[in-house]
C-alpha atoms as one frame of an Amber mdcrd trajectory, in Angstrom:
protein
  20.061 -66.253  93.864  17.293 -63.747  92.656  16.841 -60.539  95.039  13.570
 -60.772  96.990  12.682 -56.558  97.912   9.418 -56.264  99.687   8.054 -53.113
  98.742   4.408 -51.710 101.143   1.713 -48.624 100.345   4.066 -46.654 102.867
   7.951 -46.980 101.649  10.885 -45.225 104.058  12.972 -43.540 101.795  16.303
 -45.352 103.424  14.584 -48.730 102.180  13.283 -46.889  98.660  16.679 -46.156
  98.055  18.676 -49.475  98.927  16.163 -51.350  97.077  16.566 -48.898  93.786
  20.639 -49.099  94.285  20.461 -52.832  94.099  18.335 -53.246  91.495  20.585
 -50.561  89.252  23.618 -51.958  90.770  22.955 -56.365  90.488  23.634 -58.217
  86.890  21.962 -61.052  88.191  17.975 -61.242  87.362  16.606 -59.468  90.687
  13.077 -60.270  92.240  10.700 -57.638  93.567   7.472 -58.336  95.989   5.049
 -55.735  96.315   1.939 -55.527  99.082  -1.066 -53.795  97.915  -1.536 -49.685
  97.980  -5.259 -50.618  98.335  -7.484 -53.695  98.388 -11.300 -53.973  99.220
 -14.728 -55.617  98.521 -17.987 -54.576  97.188 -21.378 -56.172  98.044 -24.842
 -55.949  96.733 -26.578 -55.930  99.182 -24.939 -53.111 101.381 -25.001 -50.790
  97.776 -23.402 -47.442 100.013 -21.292 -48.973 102.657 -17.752 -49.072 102.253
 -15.326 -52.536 103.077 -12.131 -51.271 102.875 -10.781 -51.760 105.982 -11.740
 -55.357 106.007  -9.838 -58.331 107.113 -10.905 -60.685 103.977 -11.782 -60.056
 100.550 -14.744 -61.273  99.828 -16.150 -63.151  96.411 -19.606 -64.709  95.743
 -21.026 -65.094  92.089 -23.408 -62.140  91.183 -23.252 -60.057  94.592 -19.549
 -59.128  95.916 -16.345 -58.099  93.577 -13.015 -57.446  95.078 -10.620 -54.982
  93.916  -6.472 -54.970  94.469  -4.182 -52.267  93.108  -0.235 -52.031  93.756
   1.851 -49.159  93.915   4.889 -49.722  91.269   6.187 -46.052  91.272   9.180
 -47.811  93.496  10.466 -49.742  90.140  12.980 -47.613  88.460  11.991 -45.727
  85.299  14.563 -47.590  83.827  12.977 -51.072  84.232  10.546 -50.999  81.578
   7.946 -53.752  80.518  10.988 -55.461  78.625  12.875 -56.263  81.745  10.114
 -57.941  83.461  10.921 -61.845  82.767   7.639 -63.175  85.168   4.686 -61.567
  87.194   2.721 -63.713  89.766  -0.148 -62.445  91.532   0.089 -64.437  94.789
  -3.904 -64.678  97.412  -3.831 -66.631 100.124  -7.176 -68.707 100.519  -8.949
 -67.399 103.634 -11.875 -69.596 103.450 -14.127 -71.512 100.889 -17.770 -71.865
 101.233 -18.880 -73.330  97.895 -16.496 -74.460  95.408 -16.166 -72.594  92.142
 -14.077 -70.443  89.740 -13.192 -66.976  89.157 -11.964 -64.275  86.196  -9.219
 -61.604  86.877  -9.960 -58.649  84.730  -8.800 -55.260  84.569 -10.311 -52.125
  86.306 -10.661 -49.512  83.727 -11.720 -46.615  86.326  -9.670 -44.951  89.511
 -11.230 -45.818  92.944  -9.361 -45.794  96.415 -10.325 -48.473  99.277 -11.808
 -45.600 101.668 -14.525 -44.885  99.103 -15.260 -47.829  97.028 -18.709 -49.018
  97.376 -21.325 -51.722  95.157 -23.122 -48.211  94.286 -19.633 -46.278  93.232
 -17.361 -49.299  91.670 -15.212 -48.604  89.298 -16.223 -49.732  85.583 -14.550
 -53.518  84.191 -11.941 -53.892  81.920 -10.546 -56.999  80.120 -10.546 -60.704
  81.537  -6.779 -61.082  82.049  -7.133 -64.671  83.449 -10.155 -66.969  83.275
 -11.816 -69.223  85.572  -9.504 -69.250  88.378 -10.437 -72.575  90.236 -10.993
 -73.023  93.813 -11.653 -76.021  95.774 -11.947 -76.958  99.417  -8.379 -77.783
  99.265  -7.379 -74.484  98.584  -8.271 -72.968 101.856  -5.287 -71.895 104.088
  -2.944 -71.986 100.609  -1.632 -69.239  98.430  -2.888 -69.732  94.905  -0.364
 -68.075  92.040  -1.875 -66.422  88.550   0.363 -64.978  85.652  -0.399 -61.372
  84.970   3.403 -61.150  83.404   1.904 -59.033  80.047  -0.156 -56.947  81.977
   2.420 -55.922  84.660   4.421 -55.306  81.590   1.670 -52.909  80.182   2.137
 -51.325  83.659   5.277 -50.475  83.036   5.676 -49.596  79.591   2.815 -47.118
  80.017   0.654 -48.326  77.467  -1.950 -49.378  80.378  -2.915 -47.199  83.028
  -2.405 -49.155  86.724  -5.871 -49.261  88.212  -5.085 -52.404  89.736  -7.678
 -56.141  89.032 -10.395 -57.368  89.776 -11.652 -60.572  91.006 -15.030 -61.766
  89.404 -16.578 -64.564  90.767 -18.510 -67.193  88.055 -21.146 -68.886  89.608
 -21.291 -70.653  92.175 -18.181 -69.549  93.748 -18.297 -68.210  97.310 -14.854
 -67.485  99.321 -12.593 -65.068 100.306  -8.876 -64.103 100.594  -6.995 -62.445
 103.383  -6.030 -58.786 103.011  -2.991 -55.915 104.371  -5.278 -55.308 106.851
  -5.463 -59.185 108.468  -2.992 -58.833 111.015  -4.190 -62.657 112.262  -2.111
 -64.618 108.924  -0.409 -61.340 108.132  -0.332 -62.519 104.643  -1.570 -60.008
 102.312  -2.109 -60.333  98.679   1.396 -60.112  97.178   2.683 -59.251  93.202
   5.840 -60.599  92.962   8.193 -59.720  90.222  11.100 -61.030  88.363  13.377
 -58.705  86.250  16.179 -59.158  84.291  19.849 -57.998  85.408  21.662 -55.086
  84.395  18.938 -52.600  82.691  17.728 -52.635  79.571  19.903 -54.562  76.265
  21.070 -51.256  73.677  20.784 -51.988  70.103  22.956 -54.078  68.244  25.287
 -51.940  66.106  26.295 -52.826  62.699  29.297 -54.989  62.091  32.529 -53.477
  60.971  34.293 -54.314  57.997  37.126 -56.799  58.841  40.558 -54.971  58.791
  44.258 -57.465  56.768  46.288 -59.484  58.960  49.096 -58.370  60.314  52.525
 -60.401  60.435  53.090 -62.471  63.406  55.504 -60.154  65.864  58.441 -61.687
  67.952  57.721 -63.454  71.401  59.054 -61.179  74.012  60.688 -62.038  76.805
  58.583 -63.661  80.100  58.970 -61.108  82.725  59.561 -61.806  86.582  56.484
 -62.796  88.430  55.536 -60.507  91.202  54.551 -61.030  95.029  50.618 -61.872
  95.520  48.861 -58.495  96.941  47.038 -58.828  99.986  43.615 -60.066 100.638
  40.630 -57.637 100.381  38.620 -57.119 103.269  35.805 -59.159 103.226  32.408
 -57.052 102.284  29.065 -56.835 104.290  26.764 -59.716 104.139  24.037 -58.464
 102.392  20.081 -58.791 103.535  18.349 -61.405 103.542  14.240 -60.718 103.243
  12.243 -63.428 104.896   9.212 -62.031 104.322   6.658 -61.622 107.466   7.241
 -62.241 110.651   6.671 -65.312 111.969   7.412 -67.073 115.707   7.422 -70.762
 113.937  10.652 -69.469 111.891  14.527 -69.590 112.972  15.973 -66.281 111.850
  19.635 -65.230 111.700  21.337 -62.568 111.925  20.832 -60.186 108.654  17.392
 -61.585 107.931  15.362 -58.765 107.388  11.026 -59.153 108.104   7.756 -57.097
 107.676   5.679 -56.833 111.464   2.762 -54.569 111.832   3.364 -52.357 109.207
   7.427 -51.761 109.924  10.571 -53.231 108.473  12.962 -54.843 111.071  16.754
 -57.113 110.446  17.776 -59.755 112.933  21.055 -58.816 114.592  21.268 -62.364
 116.258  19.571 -65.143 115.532  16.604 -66.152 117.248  13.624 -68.364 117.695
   9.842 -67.021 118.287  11.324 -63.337 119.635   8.942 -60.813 117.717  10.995
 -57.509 116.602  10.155 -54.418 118.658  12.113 -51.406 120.106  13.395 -53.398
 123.543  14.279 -56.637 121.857  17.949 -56.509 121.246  17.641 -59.320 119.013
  16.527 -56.969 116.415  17.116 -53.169 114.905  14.344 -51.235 113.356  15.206
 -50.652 109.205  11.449 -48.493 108.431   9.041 -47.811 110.640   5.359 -47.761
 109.441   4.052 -44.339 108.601   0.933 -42.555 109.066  -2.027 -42.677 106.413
  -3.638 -39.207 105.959  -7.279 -39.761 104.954  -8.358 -36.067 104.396 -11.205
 -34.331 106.376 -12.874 -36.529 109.345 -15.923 -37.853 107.769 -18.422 -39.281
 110.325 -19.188 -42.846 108.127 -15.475 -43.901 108.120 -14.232 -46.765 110.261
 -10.878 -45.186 110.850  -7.713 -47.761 111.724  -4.606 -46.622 113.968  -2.047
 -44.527 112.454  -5.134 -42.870 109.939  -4.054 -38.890 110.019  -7.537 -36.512
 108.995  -7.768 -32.750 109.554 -10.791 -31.416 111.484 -11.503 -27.899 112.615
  -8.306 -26.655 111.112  -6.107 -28.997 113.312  -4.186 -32.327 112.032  -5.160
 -35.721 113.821  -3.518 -38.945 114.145  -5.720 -42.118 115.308  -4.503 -44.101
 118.348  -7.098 -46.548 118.084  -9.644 -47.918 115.953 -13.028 -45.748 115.533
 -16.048 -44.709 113.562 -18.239 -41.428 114.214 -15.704 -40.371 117.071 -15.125
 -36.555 116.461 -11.753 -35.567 117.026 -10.972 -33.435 120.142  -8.564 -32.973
 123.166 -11.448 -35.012 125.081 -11.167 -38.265 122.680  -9.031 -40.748 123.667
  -9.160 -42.425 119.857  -7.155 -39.015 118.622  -3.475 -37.230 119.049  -3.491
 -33.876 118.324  -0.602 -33.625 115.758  -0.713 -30.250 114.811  -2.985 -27.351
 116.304  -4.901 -24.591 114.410  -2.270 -21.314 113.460  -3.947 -17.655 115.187
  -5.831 -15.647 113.078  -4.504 -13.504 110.750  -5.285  -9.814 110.641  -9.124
  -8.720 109.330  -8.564  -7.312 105.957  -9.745  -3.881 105.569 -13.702  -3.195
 104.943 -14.629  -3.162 100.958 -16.491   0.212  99.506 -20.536   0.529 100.696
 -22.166   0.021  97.504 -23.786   2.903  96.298 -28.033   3.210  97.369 -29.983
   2.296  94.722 -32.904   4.919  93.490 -36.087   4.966  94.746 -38.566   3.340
  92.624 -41.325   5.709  91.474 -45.270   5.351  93.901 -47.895   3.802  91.652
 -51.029   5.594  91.165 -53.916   5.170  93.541 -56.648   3.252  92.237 -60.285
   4.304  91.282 -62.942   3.625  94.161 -65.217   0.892  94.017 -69.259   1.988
  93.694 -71.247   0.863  96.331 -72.593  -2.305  96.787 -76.777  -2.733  97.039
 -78.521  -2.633 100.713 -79.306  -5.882 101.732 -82.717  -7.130 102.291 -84.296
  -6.959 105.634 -83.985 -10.541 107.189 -86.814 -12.091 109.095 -88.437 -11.191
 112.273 -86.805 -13.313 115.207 -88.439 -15.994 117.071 -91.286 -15.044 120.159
 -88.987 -15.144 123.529 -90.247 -17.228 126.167 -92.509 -16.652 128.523 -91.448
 -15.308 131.968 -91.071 -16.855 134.822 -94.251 -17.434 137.478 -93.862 -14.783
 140.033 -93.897 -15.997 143.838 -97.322 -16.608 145.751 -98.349 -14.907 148.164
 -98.336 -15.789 151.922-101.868 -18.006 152.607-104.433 -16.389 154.882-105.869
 -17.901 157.886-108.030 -21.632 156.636-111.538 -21.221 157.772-112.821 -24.361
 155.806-112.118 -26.942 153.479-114.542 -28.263 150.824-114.119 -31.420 149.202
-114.040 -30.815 145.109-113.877 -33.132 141.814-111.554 -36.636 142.772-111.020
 -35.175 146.186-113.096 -36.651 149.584-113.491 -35.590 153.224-113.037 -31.804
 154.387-114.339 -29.785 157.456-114.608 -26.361 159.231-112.730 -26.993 162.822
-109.801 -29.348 163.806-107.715 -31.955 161.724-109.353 -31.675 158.397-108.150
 -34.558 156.155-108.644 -34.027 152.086-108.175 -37.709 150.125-107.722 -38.071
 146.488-109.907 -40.318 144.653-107.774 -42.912 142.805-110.472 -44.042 140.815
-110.586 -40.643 139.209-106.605 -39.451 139.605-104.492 -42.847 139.514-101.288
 -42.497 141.049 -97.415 -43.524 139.854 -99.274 -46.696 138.062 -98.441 -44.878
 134.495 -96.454 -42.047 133.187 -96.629 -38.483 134.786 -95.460 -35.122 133.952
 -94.408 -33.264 136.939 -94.387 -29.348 136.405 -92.382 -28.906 139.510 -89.299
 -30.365 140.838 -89.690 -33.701 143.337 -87.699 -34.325 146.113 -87.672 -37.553
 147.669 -87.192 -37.519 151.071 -86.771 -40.662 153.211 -87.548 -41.018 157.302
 -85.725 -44.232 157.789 -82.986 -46.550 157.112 -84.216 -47.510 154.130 -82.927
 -47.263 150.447 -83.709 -43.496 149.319 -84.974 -44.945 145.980 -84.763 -47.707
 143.591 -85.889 -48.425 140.229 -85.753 -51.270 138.155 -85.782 -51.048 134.491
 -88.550 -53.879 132.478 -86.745 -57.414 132.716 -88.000 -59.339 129.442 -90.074
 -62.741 130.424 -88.782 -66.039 128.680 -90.099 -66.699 125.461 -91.064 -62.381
 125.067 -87.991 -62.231 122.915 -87.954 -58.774 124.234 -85.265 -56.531 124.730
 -84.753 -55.247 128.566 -85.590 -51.826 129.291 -83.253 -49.087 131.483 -84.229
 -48.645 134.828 -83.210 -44.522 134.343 -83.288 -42.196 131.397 -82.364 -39.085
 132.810 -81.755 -35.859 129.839 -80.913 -32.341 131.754 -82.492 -29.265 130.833
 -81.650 -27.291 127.698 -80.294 -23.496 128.432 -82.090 -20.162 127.602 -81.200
 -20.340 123.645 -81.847 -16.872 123.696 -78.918 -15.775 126.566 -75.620 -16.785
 126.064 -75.069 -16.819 129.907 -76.906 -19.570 130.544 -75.979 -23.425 130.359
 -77.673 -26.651 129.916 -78.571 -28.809 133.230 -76.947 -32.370 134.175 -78.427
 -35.530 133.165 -78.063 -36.868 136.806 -76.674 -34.880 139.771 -75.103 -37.576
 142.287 -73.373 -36.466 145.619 -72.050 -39.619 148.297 -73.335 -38.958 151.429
 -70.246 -38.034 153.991 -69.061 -40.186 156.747 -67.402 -38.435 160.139 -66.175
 -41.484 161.628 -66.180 -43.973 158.781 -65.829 -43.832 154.846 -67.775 -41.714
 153.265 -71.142 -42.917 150.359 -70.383 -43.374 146.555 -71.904 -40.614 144.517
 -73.798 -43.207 143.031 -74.023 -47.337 142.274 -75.094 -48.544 139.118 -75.713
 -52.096 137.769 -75.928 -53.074 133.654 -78.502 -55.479 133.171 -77.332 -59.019
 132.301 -78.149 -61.193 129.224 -77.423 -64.860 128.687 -76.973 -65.035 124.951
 -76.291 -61.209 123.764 -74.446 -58.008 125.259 -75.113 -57.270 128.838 -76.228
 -53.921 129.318 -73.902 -50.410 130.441 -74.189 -49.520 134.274 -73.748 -45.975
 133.459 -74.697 -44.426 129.427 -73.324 -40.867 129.805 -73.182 -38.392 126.943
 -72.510 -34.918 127.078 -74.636 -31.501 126.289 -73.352 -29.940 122.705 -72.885
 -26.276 123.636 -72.794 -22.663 121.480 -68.855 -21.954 123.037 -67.974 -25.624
 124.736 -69.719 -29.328 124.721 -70.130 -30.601 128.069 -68.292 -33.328 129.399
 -70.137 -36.959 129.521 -69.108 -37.267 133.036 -66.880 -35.207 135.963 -65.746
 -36.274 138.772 -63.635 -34.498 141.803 -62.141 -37.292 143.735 -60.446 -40.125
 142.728 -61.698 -43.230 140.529 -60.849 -46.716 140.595 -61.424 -48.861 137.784
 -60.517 -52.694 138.160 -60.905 -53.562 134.440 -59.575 -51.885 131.681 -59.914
 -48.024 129.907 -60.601 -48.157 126.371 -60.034 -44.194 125.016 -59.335 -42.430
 121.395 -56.478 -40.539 123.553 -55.729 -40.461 127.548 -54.742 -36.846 128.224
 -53.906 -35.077 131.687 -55.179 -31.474 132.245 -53.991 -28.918 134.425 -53.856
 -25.430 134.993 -51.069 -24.140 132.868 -47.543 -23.569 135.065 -47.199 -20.112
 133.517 -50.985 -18.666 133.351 -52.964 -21.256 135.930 -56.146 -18.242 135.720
 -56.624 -18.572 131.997 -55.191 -21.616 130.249 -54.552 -25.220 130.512 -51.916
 -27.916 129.926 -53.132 -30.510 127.997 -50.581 -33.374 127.094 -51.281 -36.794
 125.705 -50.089 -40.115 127.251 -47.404 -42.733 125.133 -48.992 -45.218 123.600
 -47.531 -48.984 122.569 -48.650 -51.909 121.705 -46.721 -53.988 124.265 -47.735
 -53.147 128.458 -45.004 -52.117 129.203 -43.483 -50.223 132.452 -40.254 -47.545
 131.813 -37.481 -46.824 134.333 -35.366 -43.608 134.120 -32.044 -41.901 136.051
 -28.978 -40.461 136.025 -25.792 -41.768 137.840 -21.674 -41.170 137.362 -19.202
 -43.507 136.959 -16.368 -44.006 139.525 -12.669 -43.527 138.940 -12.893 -46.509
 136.788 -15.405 -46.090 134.902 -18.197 -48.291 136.658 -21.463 -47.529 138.070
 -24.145 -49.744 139.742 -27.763 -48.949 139.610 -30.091 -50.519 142.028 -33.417
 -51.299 141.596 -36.664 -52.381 143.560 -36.841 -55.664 144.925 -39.836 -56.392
 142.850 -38.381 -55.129 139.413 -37.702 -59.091 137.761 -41.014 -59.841 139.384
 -43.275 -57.254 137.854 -40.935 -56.988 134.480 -39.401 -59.074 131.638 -37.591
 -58.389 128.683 -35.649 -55.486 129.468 -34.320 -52.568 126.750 -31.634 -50.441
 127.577 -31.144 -46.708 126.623 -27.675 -44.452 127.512 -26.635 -40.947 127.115
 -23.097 -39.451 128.007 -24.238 -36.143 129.921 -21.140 -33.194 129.324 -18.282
 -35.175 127.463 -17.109 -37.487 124.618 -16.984 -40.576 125.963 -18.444 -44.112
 125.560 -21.131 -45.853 127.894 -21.967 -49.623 127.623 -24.032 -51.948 129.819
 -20.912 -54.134 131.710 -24.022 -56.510 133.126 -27.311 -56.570 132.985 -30.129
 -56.827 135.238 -29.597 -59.673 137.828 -30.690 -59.360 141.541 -32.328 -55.989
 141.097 -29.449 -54.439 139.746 -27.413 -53.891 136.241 -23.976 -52.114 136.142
 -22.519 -49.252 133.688 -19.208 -49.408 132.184 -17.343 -45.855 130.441 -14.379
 -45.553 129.181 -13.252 -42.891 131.047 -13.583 -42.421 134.551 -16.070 -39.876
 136.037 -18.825 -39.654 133.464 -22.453 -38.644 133.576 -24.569 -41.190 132.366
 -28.447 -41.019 131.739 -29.792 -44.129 131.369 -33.208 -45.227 130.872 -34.803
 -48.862 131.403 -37.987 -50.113 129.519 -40.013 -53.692 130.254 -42.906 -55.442
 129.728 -45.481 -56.286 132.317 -45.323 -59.887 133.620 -47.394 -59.824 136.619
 -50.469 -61.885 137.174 -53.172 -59.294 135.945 -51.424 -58.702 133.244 -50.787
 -62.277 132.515 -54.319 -62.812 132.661 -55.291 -60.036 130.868 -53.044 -59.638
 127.448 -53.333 -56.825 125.422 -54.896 -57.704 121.883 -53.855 -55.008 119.341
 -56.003 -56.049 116.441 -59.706 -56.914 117.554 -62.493 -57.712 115.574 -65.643
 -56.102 115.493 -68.608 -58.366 116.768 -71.506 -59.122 114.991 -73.774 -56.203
 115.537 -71.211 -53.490 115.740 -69.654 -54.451 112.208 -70.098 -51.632 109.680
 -70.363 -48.952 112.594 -67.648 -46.542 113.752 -66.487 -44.962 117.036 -66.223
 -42.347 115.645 -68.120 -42.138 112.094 -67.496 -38.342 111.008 -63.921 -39.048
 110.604 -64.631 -41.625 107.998 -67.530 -39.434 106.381 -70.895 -41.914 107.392
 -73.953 -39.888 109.349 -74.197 -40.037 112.814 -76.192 -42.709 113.014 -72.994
 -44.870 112.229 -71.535 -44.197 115.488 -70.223 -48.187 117.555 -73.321 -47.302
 120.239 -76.197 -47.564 117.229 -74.986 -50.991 116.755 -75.153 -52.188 120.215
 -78.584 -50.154 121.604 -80.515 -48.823 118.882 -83.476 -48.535 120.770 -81.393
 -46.092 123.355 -79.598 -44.456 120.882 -83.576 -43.380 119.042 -84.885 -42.112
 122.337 -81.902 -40.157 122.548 -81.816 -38.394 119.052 -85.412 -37.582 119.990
 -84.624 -35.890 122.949 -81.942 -33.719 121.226 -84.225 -32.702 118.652 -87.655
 -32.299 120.503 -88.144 -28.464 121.731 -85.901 -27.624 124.728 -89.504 -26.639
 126.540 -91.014 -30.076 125.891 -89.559 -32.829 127.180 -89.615 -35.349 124.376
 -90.782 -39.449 124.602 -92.939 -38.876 127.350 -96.892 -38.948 127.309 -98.245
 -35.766 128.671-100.372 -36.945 131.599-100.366 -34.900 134.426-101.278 -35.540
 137.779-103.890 -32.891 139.470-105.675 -32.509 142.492-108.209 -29.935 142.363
-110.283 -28.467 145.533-111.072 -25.634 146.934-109.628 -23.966 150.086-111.677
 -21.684 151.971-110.526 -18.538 153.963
């Protein structure tokens, strides 16, 4: 029978050379089987990531290719393309999802499995088979093709070995196992037959026929001689089953392929898989290791993959991607270690100082410019301030005078104002002084409505308060512009203390109900002053709507003469973050505990870790359940920082959900919060839209003369008498 030699990417040299000697040594036709040096698949829609060290290869019509090349260098130079008498590419079926055919062609480019990608595939060569079918039925089958003449093209040289490729016509989508499926262990296979005993010489020419000779005498028959003894009986020879598998009686001599290394049954068994303690079998080749070249950070690396890094040699232990080498690593063995440093080399020559360039020339002065012309005169400054009065002399009299009644010489002298001639608060007044309200009982200190519109007036209502502080000297820069309203709560020694002040929108029944408080700060030469300030603590039930929600402090390094200003996150989710640090026991687990409340206040939880101090690996063993989620490392003793975030689920917030996109209402469409950023006038600002009557009297008051106070009649009050000393 034929000669089955299994031949892998990795071959011993003690199974290199018994498989050459028998193939030089057998008459017979001998049979070869070869495993891929490299197989992988390329898809279109991952263009840059690499599949190499895949369990299937993959084919769908239009969007993934896969690529096989095997390693014939084992065939002996002496087997050309002649002695190859059949070629059979052998897949088995790993799945089919849609029925369909497929093309083998040629791959006219190099490419290794590490690097092939969609975006960096080889170019196509020739179709070598066509539409390869595949049916349901296929699946869990090996499928045979003839690639006999281009094997042979292989060998002869006349076709550089680049290895196939499988092109899917549409609508085919499946895929076929690969070397690195160690579930089937049945890799794509190339199995070839050859003809015995080396290649046929020419035939020479035949030679010219010599005479006959005479017919010679029969001798004598000569004594027959004793039979020789028996030879011993030779080796039985190997007997390759192929791969390993625990379904299959083996005997002894059988010889089969298990994770990557060549074993031979020294007893027959049943289901007994080959390693070094099982006596029922004896290593032949072990696998070897695979050296992939510098550590590169993208590469899903497989056990027994050998890179250098740092100057030192590496051989993976397990399976990893973006796992840096080092003493640390479990993944890694240090294989070899970087050589000491050679001697420095002696210093090379100082280069000779180049010359010094030559100083350019000074340039010409300028002429003078013209004098300037003398601008205008400056403004009048104000007048002075009203110097004190004097201290009153004695009162010897008082005389009634215009809109005043009464008077007298001697006792209580009472002087009334005549309201028919001076009305009192019934209209506007100007007040030249300051007023102080001052109240004897327990009784509200003041309180003023604004106009409430009647029914039918279709009237707007009016503010109860329009209070504008006083403009600084504009002539001293020391000076600083007054509040709008001063409030101070009144203190309590044995109970809470007074709110600075109380204020109350008015309401509307069809439109916008008005603002309890309209604040708007100063503008200012060196700073703008702040709409509102407040030294205590504020409450707010509802919600804060802000362009940014900063804290600022006095600054950690220089509290006298700078702040701290930093802004707050923003999302668009309510959302609640968690953060700590905790280490690992001496297996690798950690516990962190929470508040009771945490699953009642929070819901859909996001998990963050960092390794603090090491290379090691941190996952989340449980989640959150019962106030509480565990850590898991692979290595005992680890820092971890971890950090928790959640959305709000409690009843507020329930009630209250956050709305990211919000339209504009009626009147406040086409106006901005903040309109110079989008280039419109002032008079664009969101507040124009909702109280344009406010928003007038204020631009008046900002541009009326800081001695005038602006929207106000000027009618004064006056009560004029004499007093007599």
């Amino acid at each position: 029978m034929p000669l089955l030699i299994r031949c892998r990417r990795v071959v011993p040299l003690i199974w290199t050379a018994l498989a050459v000697a028998l193939l030089l040594t057998l008459a017979l036709p001998s049979y070869a089987q070869f495993t891929p040096s490299d197989d992988a698949y390329v898809n279109a829609s991952s263009g840059s990531t690499n599949y190499g060290a895949a369990a299937t290869l993959n084919l769908a019509s239009a969007s993934q290719t896969s690529y096989i090349r095997f390693d014939l260098t084992a065939v002996p130079p002496t087997y050309g393309g002649s002695q190859v008498a059949k070629a059979t590419l052998k897949l088995f079926v790993n799945s089919v999802f849609t029925a369909g055919n497929f093309n083998v062609n040629l791959v006219a480019g190099s490419w290794t499995e590490r690097t092939i990608t969609y975006d960096l595939q080889p170019a196509m060569g020739t179709t070598i088979a066509s539409a390869v079918p595949l049916t349901s039925a296929s699946k869990l089958t090996y499928i045979e093709i003839d690639i006999t003449s281009t094997v042979q093209s292989w060998l002869n040289g006349t076709e550089p070995n680049e290895g196939i490729a499988l092109v899917a016509n549409s609508p085919l989508a499946a895929s076929f196992t690969t070397k690195e499926n160690t579930a089937t262990s049945h890799p794509p296979e190339l199995d070839i037959v050859f003809y015995g005993s080396g290649a046929a010489g020419p035939q020479g020419p035949p030679g010219p026929q010599g005479p006959q000779g005479p017919d010679g005498n029969t001798g004598p028959s000569g004594p027959i001689g004793p039979a020789g003894p028996s030879g011993p009986q030779g080796a039985a020879g190997v007997n390759n089953r192929g791969t390993w598998s625990s379904i299959t009686q083996y005997q002894t001599n059988d010889s089969v392929s298990y994770n990557g290394s060549s074993w031979i049954a020294l007893l027959p068994n049943l289901g007994s898989a080959p390693n070094p303690t099982n006596l029922n079998w004896q290593l032949l080749a072990a696998k070897g290791i695979n050296d992939q070249g510098s550590w590169v950070q993208s590469i899903n690396y497989q056990v027994d993959d050998a890179v250098t890094d740092g100057g030192e040699f590496w051989l993976a232990i397990a399976p990893n991607t973006a796992s840096e080498p080092s003493t640390l690593n479990p993944n890694w063995q240090l294989i070899a270690a970087t050589g000491a440093q050679g001697a420095a080399g002696p210093a090379g020559p100082t280069g000779a100082t180049g010359a010094t360039g030559p100083a350019g020339a000074t340039g010409p002065q300028g002429p003078s410019g013209p004098t300037g012309a003398t601008g205008p005169a400056g403004p009048t400054g104000p007048m002075g301030l009203q110097g004190p009065q004097g201290p009153a002399g004695p009162i010897s009299g008082v005389t009634a005078g215009t809109a005043l009644t009464g008077g007298g010489t001697s006792g209580n002298v009472t002087v009334n104002v005549d309201t028919t001639q001076v009305p009192l608060l019934g209209s506007e007044n100007t007040f030249t002084q300051g007023q102080n309200i001052i109240v004897g009982g327990p009784i509200y200190g003041a309180s003023i409505h604004g106009y409430s519109a009647t029914s039918g007036s279709f009237l707007s209502g009016y503010d109860g308060v329009d209070a504008y502080g006083g403009g600084g000297d504009p002539s001293n820069s020391g000076t600083i512009g007054g509040s709008g309203v001063f409030a101070q709560g009144g203190d309590g020694t044995q109970g809470s203390a007074g709110s600075g002040g109380v204020f109350n929108g008015g309401n509307s029944t069809d439109s916008s109900g008005g603002y309890g408080i309209y604040a708007q700060g100063g503008s200012g030469g060196a700073f703008n002053g702040a709409a509102g300030w407040f030294e205590g603590d504020i409450e707010v039930t509802g919600t804060i709507y802000a362009g940014t929600k900063d804290f600022k402090i006095d600054h950690p390094l220089d509290p006298a003469n700078k702040y701290l200003v930093h802004a707050s996150v923003e999302s668009s989710e309510m959302m609640n973050i968690y953060t700590g640090n905790i280490t690992t026991d001496g297996q690798g687990f950690a516990t962190v505990q929470l508040p009771e409340w945490f699953e009642t206040l929070n819901t859909d939880f996001r998990y963050q870790l960092t390794v603090i101090g090491q290379f090691a690996q941190a996952v989340i063993a449980r989640e959150i359940e019962n106030h509480q989620f565990e850590i898991r490392t692979n290595a005992p003793a680890v820092k971890v920082s971890w950090q928790v975030t959640a959305v709000r689920q409690d009843a507020y917030a329930k009630a209250h959900p956050l709305v990211v996109e919000e339209q504009k209402d009626a009147r406040t469409q086409g106006f901005y919060i903040h309109p110079e950023l989008f280039g419109a006038p002032p008079e664009k600002q969101i507040e124009w839209g909702r109280h344009p009557e406010m928003m007038k009297r204020l631009n008046e008051q900002r541009e009326a003369p800081r001695h005038s106070p602006a929207g106000q009649h000027q009618q004064s009050v006056s009560a004029m008498g004499s007093l007599t000393k």
